[in-house]
C-alpha positions in Angstrom: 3.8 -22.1 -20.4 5.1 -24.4 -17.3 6.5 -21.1 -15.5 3.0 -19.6 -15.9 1.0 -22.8 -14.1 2.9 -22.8 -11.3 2.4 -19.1 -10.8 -1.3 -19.1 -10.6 -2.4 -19.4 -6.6 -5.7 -20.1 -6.3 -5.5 -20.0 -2.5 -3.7 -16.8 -1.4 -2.8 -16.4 2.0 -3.0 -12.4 1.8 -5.9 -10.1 2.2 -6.4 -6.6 1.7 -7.7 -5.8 5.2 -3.6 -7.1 6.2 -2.8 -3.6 5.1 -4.8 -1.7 7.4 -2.2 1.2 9.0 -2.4 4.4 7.9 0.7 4.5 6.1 -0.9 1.8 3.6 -4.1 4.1 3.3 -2.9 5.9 -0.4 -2.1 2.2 -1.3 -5.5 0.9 -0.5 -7.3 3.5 -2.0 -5.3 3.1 -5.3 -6.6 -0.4 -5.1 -10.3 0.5 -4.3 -9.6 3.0 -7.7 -8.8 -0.4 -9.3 -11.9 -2.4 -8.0 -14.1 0.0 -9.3 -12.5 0.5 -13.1 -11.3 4.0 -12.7 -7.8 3.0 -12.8 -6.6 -0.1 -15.8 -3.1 0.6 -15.1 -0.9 0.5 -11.3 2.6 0.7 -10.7 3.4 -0.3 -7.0 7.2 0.4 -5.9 9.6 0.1 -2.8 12.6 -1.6 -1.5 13.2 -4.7 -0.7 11.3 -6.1 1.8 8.5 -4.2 1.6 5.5 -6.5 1.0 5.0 -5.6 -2.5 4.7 -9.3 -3.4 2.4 -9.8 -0.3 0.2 -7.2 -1.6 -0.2 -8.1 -5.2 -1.3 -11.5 -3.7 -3.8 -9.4 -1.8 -5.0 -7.7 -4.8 -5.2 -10.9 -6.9 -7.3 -12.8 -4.0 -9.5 -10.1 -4.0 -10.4 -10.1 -7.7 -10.4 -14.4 -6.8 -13.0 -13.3 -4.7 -15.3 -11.8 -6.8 -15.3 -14.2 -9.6 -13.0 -12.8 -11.4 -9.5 -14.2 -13.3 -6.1 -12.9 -11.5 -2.9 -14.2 -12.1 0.8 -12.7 -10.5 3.6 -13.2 -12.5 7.2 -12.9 -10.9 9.1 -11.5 -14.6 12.7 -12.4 -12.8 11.2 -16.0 -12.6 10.2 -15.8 -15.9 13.4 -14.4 -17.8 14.2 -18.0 -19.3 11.2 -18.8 -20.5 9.5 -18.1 -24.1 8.3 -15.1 -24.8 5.1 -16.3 -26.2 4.4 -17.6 -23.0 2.6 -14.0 -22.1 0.1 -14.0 -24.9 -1.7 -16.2 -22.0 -2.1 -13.5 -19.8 -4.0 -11.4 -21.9 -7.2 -13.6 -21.1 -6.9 -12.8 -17.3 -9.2 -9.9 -15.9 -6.2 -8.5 -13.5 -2.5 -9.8 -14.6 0.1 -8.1 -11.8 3.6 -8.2 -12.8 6.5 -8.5 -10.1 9.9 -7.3 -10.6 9.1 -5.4 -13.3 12.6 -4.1 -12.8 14.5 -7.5 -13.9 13.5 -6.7 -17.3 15.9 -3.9 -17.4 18.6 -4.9 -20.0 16.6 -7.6 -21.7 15.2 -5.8 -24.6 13.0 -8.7 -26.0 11.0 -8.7 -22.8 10.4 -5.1 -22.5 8.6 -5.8 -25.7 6.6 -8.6 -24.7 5.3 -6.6 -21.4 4.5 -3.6 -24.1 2.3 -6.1 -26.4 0.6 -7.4 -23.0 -0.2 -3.5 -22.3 -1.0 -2.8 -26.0 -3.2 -6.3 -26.0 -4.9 -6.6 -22.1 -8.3 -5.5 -22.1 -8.5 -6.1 -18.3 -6.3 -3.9 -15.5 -2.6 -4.8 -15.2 -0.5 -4.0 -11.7 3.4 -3.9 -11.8 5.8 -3.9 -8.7 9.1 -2.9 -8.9 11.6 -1.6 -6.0 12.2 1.8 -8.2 9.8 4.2 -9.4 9.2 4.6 -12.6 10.9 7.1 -13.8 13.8 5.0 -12.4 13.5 2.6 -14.5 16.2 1.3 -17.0 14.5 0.4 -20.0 16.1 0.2 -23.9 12.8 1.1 -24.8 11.3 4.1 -24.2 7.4 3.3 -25.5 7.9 0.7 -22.7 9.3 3.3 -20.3 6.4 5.9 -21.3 3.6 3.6 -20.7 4.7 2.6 -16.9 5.4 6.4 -15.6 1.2 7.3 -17.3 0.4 4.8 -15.0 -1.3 5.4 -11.2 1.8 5.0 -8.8 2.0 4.9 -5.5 5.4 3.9 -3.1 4.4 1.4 -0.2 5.9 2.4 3.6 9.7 1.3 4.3 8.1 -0.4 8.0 9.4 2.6 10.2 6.4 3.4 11.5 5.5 1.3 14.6 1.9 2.0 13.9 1.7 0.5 10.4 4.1 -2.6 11.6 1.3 -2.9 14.9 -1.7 -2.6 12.6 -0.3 -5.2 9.9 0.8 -7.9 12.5 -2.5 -7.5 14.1 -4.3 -7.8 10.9 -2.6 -10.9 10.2 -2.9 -12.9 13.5 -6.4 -12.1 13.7 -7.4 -13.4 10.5 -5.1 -16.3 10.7 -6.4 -17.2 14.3 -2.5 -16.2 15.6 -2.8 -15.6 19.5 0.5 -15.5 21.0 1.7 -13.8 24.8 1.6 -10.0 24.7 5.1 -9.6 25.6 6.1 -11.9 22.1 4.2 -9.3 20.9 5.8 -6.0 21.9 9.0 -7.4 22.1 8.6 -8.0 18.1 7.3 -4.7 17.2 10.0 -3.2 19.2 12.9 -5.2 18.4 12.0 -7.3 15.5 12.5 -6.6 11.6 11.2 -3.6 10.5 10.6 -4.3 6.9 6.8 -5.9 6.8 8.0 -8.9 4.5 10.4 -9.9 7.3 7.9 -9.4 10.0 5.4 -11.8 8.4 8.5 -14.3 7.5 8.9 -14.1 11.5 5.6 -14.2 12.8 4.9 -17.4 10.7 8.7 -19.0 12.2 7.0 -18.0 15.5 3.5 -19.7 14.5 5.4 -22.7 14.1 7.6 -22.5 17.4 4.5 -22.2 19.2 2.1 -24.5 17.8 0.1 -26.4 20.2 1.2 -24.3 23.0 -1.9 -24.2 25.5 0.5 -23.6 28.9 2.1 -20.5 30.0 5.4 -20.7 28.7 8.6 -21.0 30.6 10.9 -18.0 31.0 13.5 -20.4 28.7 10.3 -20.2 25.9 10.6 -17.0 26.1 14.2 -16.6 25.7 14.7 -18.7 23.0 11.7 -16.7 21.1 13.2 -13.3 21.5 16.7 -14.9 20.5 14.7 -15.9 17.0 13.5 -12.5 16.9 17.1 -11.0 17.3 18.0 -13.3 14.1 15.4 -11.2 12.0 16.0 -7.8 13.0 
């Protein structure tokens, strides 16, 4: 039960309206379908790097928001622990389930996850970095149950439009103002993966803090050397 506490986060830093680009637009909607009860069951998938776990934050602070009991489970963090441990879950409106994948091989928590589904009366969300049909599970209830379910494949970050529209997002709810040449030269030259571009932006956030003057061209060297790391 210990693993479980500390993965509850009842202060989220993530928000749906991060994900505003239009590559994220199917992923939203899927979400909307969830908000609304026409979809119990979501399977979100991409690489690494992608945001997934940013996202399921999102979609847990928004069922936070309205009252309602979300929880997001990493299963690779949870390997060691007992089994049992996920009977808790079944009392949460919206469980979401990271790394769905990790449980490939480990036959005893494949059929855990399957009671949870068999037992959840509430809407469950599972990431992974494969699809579904992907998936190496021993057992194939297990494996059946996750492909029936909506799925939708978040944007690798190639787009320049969906990497501009999720920085912006970001720095404008988080009150982020930085020099518009910081700016491009990240979008341009920085990590393309969205994970990575919000590890850097908050690197960045901290390099700058309390910067009120215009910064030196030295500043700005030593900023777009940071960047360079994270590309």
């Amino acid at each position: 039960m210990r693993q479980l506490q500390l993965d509850i986060e009842p202060q989220l830093d993530a928000r749906i309206s991060d994900f505003s680009g239009p590559g994220w637009g199917h992923v939203v909607d899927a979400i909307r379908q969830l908000h609304t009860g026409l979809v119990n069951r979501c399977y979100v998938y991409g690489g690494a790097g992608t945001c997934k776990r940013h996202l399921l934050s999102a979609i847990c602070d928004s069922y936070l928001e309205l009252g309602r009991r979300a929880i997001k489970v990493s299963l690779l963090e949870l390997l060691d622990a007992p089994i049992g441990a996920i009977t808790s879950l079944e009392f949460y409106d919206l469980v979401a389930l990271d790394d769905i994948d990790a449980i490939s091989g480990v036959p005893h928590w494949q059929k855990a996850v399957f009671h949870l589904m068999n037992n959840h009366d509430g809407q469950l969300v599972f990431s992974s970095r494969v699809a579904p049909i992907e998936l190496k599970l021993e057992l194939p209830d297990l494996q059946s149950r996750l492909t029936q379910a909506v799925s939708v494949k978040v944007p690798n970050g190639s787009s320049y439009t969906d990497r501009q529209a999720l920085l912006h997002s970001v720095m404008t709810r988080r009150g982020i103002h930085f020099d518009q040449q910081i700016i491009d030269y990240l979008l341009s030259n920085g990590p393309h993966h969205a994970s990575i571009l919000l590890q850097t932006l908050a690197q960045l956030e901290k390099m700058l803090k309390g910067e009120k003057t215009k910064l030196s061209n030295t500043t700005i060297k030593q900023i777009f050397a940071l960047i360079d790391e994270y590309h």
